[in-house]
N, C-alpha and C positions, 0 to 999 in steps of 0.2 A: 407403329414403329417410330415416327415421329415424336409422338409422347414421351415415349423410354429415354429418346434421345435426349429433347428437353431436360426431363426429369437425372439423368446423369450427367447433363453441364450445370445445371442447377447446384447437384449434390456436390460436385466436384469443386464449383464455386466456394461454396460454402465450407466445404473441407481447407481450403486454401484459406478465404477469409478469415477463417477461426484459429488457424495454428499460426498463419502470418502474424495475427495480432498479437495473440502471445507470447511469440518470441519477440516480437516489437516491443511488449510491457518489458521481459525479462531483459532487454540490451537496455531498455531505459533505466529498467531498477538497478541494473549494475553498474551501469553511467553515474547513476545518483548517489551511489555508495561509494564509487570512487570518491568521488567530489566531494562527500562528507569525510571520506578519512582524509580528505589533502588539508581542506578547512576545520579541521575540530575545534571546535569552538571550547572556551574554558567557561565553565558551568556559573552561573551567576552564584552570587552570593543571596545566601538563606533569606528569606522573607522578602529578594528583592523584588519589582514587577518585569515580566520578562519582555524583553528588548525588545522583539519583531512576532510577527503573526504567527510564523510556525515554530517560535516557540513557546507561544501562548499556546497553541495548539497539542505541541507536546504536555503542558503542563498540566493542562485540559486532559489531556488521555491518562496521565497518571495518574492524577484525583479522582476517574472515574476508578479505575484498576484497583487503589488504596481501598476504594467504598464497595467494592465487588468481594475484595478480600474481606471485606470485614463484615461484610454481611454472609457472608460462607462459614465463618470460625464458629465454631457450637459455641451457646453461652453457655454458663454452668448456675 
């Protein structure tokens, strides 16, 4: 009986752990979205190098994304 007990603070635990955090990510991601639409930055100009880390990072995810689409498109 002791076991079961265990075994249901355990699960309980862990039921809590998991959805706490969750909704931790989700109040953070809508914290961060806010704070991006107060700050919108104006987009650099074409061929510049990008100012700060994450949006090298952005720039970084586009070029993979441009080179996903293009390896998708049928050749003829």
């Amino acid at each position: 009986m002791e076991a079961l007990r265990w075994i249901g603070i355990v699960l309980a635990a862990g039921f809590v752990g998991y959805f706490g955090r969750y909704a931790a990510m989700k109040i953070i991601g809508r914290i961060e979205r806010r704070r991006a639409g107060e700050t919108a930055p104006q987009a650099p100009a074409a061929g510049a190098p990008p100012a700060g880390k994450a949006e090298a990072k952005l720039e970084k995810k586009r070029a993979k994304q441009s080179a996903k689409a293009a390896k998708k498109t049928p050749r003829a």
